[in-house]
C-alpha positions as CSV (number, residue, x, y, z in Angstrom):
1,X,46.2,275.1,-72.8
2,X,42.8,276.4,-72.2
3,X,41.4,273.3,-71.1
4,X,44.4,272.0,-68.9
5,X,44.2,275.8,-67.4
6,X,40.3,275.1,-65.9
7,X,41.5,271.2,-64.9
8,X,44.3,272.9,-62.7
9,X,41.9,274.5,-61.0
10,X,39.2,271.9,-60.3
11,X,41.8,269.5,-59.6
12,X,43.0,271.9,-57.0
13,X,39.7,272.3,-55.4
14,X,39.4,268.8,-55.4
15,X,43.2,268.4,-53.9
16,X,41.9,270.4,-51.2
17,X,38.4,268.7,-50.5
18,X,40.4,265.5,-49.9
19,X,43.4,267.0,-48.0
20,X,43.7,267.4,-44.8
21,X,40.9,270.1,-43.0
22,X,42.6,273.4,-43.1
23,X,41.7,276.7,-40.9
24,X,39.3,278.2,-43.6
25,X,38.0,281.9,-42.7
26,X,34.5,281.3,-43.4
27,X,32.6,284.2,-45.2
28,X,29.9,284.7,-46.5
29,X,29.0,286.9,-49.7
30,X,25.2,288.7,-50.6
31,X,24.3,289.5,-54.4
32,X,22.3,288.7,-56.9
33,X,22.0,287.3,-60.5
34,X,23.7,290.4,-62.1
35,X,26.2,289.3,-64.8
36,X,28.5,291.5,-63.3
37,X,28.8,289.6,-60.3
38,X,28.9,286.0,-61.8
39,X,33.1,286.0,-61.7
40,X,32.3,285.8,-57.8
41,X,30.4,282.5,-58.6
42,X,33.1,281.1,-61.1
43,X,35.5,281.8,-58.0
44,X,33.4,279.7,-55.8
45,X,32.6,276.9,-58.4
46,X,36.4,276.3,-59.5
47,X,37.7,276.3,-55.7
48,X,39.8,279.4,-56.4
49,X,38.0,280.5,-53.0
50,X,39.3,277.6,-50.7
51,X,42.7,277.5,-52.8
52,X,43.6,281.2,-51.4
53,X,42.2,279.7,-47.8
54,X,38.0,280.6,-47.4
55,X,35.1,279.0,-47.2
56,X,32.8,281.2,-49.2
57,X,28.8,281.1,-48.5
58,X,27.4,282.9,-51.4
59,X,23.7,283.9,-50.4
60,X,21.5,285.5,-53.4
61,X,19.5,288.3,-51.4
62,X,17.5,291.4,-53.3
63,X,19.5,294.1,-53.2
64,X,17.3,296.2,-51.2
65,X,17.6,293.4,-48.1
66,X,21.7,293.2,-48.1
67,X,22.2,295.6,-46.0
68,X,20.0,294.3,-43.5
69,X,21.7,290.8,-43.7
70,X,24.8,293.1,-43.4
71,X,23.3,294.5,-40.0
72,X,22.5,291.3,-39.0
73,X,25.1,289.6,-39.2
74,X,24.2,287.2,-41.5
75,X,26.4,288.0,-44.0
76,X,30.1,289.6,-44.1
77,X,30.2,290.7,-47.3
78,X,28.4,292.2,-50.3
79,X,28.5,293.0,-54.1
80,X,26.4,296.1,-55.4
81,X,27.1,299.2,-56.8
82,X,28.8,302.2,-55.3
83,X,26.2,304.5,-54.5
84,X,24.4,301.8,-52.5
85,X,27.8,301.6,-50.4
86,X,27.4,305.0,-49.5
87,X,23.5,304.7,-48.9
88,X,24.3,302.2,-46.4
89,X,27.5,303.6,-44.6
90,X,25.2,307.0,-44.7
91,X,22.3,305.2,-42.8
92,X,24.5,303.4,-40.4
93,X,25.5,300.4,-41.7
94,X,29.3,300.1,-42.0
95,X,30.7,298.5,-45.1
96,X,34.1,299.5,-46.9
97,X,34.2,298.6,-51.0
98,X,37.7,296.4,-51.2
99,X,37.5,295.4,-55.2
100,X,35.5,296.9,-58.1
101,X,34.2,294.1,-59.7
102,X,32.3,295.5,-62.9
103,X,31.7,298.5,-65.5
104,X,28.1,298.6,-67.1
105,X,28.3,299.4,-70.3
106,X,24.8,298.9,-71.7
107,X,23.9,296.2,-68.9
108,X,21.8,298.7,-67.2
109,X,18.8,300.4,-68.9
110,X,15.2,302.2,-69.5
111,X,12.7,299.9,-71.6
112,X,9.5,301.7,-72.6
113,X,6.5,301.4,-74.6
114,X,7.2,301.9,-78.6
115,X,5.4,305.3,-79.0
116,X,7.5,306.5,-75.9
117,X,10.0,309.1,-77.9
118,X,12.2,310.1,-75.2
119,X,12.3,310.4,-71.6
120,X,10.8,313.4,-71.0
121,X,7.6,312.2,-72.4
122,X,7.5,309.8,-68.9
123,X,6.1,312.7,-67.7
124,X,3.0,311.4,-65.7
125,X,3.8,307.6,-66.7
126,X,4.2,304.4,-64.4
127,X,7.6,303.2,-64.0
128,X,8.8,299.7,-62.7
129,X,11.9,299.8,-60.7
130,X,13.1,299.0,-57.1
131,X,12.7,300.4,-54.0
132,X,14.7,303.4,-52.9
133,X,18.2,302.5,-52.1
134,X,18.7,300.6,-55.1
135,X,21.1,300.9,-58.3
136,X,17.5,300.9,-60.1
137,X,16.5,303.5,-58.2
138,X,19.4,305.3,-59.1
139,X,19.6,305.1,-61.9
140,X,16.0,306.3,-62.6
141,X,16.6,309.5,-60.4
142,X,19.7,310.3,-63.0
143,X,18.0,309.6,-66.3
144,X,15.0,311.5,-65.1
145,X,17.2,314.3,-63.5
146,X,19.0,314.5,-66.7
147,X,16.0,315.1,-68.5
148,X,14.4,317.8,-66.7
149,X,12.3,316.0,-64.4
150,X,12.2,314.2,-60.8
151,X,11.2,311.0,-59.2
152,X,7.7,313.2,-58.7
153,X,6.8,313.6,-62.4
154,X,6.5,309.8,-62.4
155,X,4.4,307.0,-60.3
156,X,6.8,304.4,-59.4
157,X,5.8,300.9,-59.1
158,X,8.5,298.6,-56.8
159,X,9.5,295.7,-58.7
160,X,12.7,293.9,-58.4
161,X,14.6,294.0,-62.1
162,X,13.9,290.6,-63.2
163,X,10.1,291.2,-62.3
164,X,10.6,294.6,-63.7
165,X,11.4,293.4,-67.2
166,X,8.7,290.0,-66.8
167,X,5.7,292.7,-66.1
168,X,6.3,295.0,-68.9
169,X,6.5,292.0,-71.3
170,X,3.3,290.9,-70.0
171,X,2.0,294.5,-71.1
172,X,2.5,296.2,-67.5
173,X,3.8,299.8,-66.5
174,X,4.8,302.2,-69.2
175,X,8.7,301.9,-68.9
176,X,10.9,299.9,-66.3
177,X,14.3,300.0,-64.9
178,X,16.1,296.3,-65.2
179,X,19.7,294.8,-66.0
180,X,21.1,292.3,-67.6
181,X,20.0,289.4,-68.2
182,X,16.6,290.7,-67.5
183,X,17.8,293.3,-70.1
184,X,17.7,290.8,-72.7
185,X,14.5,289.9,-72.0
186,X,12.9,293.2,-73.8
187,X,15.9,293.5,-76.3
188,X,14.5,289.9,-77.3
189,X,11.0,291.2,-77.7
190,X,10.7,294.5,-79.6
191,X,6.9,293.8,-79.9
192,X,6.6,294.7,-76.2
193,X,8.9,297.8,-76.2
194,X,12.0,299.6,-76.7
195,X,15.3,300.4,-74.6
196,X,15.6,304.3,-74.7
197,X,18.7,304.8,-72.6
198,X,21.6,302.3,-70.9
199,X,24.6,302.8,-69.2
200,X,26.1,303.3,-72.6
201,X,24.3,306.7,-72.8
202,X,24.9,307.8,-68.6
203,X,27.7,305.3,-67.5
204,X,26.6,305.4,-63.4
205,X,27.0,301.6,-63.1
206,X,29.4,300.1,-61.6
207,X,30.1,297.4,-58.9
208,X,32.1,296.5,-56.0
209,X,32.8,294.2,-53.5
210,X,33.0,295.7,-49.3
211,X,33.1,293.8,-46.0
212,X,32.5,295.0,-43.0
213,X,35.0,297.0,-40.4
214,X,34.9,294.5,-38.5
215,X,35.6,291.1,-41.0
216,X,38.7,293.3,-42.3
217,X,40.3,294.4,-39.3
218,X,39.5,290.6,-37.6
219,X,40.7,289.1,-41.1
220,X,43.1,291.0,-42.9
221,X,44.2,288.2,-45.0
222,X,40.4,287.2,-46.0
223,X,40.2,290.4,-47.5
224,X,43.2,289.7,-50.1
225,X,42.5,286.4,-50.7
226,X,38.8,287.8,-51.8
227,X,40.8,290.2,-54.2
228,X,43.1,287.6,-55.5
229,X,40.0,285.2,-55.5
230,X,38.2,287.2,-57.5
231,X,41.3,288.2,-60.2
232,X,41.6,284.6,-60.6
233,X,38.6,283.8,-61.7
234,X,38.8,286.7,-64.4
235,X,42.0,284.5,-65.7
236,X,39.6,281.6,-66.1
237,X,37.3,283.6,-68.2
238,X,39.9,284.6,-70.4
239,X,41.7,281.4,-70.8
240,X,38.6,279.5,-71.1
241,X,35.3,281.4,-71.7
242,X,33.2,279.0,-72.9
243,X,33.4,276.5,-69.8
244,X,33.5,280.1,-67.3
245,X,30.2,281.1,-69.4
246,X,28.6,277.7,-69.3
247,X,29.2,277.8,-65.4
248,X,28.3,281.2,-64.4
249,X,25.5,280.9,-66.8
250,X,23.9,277.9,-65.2
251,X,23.6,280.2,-61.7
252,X,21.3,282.5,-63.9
253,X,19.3,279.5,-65.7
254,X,21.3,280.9,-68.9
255,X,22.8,278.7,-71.4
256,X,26.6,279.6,-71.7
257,X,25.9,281.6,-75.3
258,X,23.3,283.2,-73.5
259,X,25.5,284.6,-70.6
260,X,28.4,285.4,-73.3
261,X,25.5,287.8,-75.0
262,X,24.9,289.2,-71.5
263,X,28.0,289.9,-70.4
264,X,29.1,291.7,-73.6
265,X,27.6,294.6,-72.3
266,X,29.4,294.9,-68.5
267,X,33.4,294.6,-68.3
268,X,34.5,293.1,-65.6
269,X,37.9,295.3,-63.8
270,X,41.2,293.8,-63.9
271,X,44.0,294.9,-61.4
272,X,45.0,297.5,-63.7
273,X,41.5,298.7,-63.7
274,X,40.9,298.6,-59.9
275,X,43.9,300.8,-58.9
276,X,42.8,303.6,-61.4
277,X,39.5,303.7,-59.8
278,X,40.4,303.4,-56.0
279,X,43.2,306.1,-57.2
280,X,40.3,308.9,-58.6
281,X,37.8,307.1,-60.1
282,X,35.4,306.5,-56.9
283,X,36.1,310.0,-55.6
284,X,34.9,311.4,-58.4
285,X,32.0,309.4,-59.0
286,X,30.9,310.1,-55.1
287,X,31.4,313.9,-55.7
288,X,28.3,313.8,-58.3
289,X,26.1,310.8,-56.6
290,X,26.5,312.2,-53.2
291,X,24.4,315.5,-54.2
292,X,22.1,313.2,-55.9
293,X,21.1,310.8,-53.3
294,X,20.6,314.1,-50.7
295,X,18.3,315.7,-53.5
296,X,16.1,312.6,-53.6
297,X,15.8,312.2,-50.1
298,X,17.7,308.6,-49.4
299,X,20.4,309.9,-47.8
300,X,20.7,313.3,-44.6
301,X,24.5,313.2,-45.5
302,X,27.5,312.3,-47.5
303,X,29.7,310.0,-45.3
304,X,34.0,310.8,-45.8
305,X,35.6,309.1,-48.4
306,X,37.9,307.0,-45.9
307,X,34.5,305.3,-44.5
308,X,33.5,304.1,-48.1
309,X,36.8,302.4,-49.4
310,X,39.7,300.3,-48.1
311,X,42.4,300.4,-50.9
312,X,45.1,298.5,-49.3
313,X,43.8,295.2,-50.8
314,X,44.2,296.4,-54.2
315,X,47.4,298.3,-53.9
316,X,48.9,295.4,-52.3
């Protein structure tokens, strides 16, 4: 069953590679490696993207350029986590969240050195992590902020997350902010350092997909078949895992048991899952970032509600 499930779908894409050329809404989609997004890639990979009528240009840009390429023009589209959504519609860049796509549960976290006890002993310290705007950034300000202490008490070096967890193997920076897989990359070498807090000890991760104003109202139906896309490919994970791994995997230069490990620690939101959270979930989770991101200086003001979210595609 499993296997005939994942030929159904390749044989569809391939059905509709040799059919006729249908009107395709062409789209295209900025993230990055996080195994929280890789669904989106599974999507694209098995065809489920042109079955529900797209052509989907996935582009891997850091996560503190998307919103430029969203300004630009250049992309539609992007995955990253909530706060960043309001970041952007705060500094005028108009994007609306349409699906959640992940919950971190442990794929986000602190690695320091070994004689590092707790947090507040960072006091003074170098720490890795991206540039202001980012989840990394975020999630930094948080831990810290939870701990008694501010993004002052600490020197901050800007490295992107996979850099981030490369350097302080290498023996750089006294802690550093990274994800999964990166993650994995310290949890593989306890000689280096430690993890001292994830998203398992401050769950403030989690991801969704928004398009622009503009893509929505033009394309209505694009948005739902992004949704629908995106469910899909969650289907193929569960009937199949080991071929979804092996492909989403491959995007990440992961083997497929690699990615499984990886992905243990994120869960990716069903339906079920999505209409909770655009029904309470993101309101809430706004009311306590909002204040944070004004405190630390990346945001003048909390946009409305009703500028971050279109639920429609979700309730549908």
């Amino acid at each position: 069953m499993q296997g005939n499930c994942f030929a159904a779908a390749a044989l569809t894409a391939a059905l509709i590679a040799a059919g006729p050329a249908a009107a395709a809404t062409k789209v295209a989609i900025g993230m990055s490696g996080w195994t929280g997004f890789a669904p989106l890639t599974l999507a694209k990979e098995a065809g489920l993207f042109e079955k529900n009528g797209l052509d989907v240009d996935i582009k891997m840009i850091p996560q503190k350029d998307r919103h430029l390429a969203i300004a630009s023009g250049d992309i539609q589209c992007a995955a990253t986590t909530v706060e960043t959504f309001l970041i952007w519609n705060a500094n005028g860049v108009p994007i609306k969240q349409i699906v959640q796509l992940d919950m971190s549960h442990g794929a986000d976290g602190m690695v320091v050195r070994n004689d590092i006890e707790k947090i507040a002993d960072l006091k003074g310290k170098t720490v890795a992590a991206s540039a202001p705007g980012t989840s990394p950034y975020f999630v930094l300000a948080w831990m810290l902020n939870e701990n008694g202490l501010t993004l002052d008490d600490v020197t901050i070096a800007n490295l992107e997350p996979a850099a981030a967890a490369q350097a302080f193997v290498a023996g750089q920076n006294d802690a550093a902010m990274t994800y999964e897989p990166y993650l994995s990359t310290v949890r593989n070498n306890p000689d280096a350092g430690k993890i001292i807090a994830t998203t398992l000890d401050y769950p403030v991760v989690t991801d969704t997909l928004g398009c622009t104003p503009d893509f929505l109202k033009e394309y209505p139906e694009a948005g739902k078949a992004l949704v629908q896309s995106y469910y899909a490919a969650l289907e193929i994970i569960k009937s199949e895992p080991d071929k979804a791994y092996e492909i989403m995997g491959k995007n990440v230069k992961q083997s497929g048991e690699e990615f499984k490990n990886s992905a243990s620690y994120l869960e990716w939101q069903d339906a079920a899952a999505n209409k909770a959270f655009f029904d309470g979930g993101i309101q809430e989770f706004n009311e306590k970032a909002g204040p944070l991101l004004l405190k630390i200086g990346v945001i003048k003001e909390i946009p409305p509600i009703e500028d971050l979210v279109d639920p429609s595609f979700v309730t549908q």
